[in-house]
C-alpha positions in Angstrom: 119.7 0.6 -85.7 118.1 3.3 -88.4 116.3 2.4 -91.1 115.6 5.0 -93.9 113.3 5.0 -96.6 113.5 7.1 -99.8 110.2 7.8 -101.2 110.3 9.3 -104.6 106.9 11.2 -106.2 105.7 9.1 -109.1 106.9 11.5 -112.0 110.3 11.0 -111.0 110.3 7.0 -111.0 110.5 7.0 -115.0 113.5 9.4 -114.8 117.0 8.8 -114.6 119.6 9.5 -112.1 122.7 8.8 -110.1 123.4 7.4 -106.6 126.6 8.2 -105.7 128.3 8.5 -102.1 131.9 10.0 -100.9 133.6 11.6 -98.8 137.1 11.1 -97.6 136.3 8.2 -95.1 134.4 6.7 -97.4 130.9 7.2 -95.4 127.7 7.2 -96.7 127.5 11.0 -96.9 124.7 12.7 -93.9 124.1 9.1 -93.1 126.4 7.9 -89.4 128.7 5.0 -89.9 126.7 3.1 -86.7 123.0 4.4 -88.5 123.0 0.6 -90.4 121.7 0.0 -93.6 119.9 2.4 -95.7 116.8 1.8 -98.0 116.4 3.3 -101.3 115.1 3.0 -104.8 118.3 1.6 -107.5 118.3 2.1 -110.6 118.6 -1.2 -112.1 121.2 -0.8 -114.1 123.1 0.6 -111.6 123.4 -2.9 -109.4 125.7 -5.1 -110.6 124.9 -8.7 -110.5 128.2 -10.8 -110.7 126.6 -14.4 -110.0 123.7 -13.6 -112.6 125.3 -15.8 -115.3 126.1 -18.8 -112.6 122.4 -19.4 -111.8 118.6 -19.8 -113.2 115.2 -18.9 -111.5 112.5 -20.3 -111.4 110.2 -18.5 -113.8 107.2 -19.9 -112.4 108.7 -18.1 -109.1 109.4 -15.0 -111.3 106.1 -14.6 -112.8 104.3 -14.9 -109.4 106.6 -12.2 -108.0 105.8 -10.4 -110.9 101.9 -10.4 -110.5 102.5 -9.6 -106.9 104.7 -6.7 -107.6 101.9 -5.2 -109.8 99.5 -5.6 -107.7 101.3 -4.5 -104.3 104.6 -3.6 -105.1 107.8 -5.2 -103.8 107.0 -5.4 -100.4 110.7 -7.2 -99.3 114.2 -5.0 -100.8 116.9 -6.8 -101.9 120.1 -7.1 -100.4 122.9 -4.6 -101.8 126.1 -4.3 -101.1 128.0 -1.1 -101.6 131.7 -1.1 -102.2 133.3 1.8 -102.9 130.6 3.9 -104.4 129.2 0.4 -106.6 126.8 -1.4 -106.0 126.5 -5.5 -106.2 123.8 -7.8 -105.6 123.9 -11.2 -104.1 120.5 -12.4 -103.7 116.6 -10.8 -104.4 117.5 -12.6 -108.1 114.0 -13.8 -108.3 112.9 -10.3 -107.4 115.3 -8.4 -109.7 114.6 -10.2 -112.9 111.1 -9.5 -112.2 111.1 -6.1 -111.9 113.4 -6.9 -115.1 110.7 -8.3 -116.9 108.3 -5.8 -115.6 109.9 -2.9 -117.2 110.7 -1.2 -114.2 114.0 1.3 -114.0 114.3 1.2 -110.4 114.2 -2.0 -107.0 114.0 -1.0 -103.5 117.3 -2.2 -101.9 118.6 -2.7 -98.3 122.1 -1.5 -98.9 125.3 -2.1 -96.5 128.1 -0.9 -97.1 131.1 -3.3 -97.0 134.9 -3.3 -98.0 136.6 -4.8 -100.6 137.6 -7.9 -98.6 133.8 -7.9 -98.3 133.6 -8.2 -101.7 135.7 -11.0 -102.3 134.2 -12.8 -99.5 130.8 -12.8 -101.6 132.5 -13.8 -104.6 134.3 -17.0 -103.4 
């Protein structure tokens, strides 16, 4: 199993832009369907969070992540899950609001793709 990593230069970590796959199998595109998950920098406000409102952190938990994250920088992605192009987060919450609260535009994520049924799995 393949592991990428998608280093970005500095100067382009404040800037915006789009992730986007397809292709008419639905494949990550230049990436093999047996490579496993990819890891890459996400936009923030390009994961969608659909269990957000349904649970708290602990801030105490959050603001050490925080400190640690300045200091080091995330050194465990989050989880993503990419359906269809979007992307949805299921766990890394403690991570993701501090990078949140940090000001930060983008999170290092593990994604895997998955399938609708996938989805719904995740959302029971």
């Amino acid at each position: 199993m393949a592991n990428f990593v998608l280093q970005l230069p500095n100067n382009l970590r404040l800037r915006s832009f789009t992730v986007s796959s397809s292709s008419s199998n639905g494949a990550t595109p230049g990436v093999p369907q047996s490579a496993g998950p990819v890891i890459l920098e996400l936009p923030l406000d390009k994961i969608r969070r659909p269990l957000m409102r349904t649970r708290s952190n602990d801030q105490q938990k959050v603001k050490e992540l925080m400190d640690s994250i300045k200091e080091i920088g995330l050194q465990v992605p989050i989880d993503v899950l990419e359906v269809d192009g979007v992307y949805y987060g299921f766990s890394g919450c403690h991570r993701y609001e501090a990078h949140q609260q940090l000001g930060l535009p983008t999170i290092r994520c593990k994604i895997r793709r998955g399938t609708k049924e996938t989805l719904r799995h995740h959302l029971r």
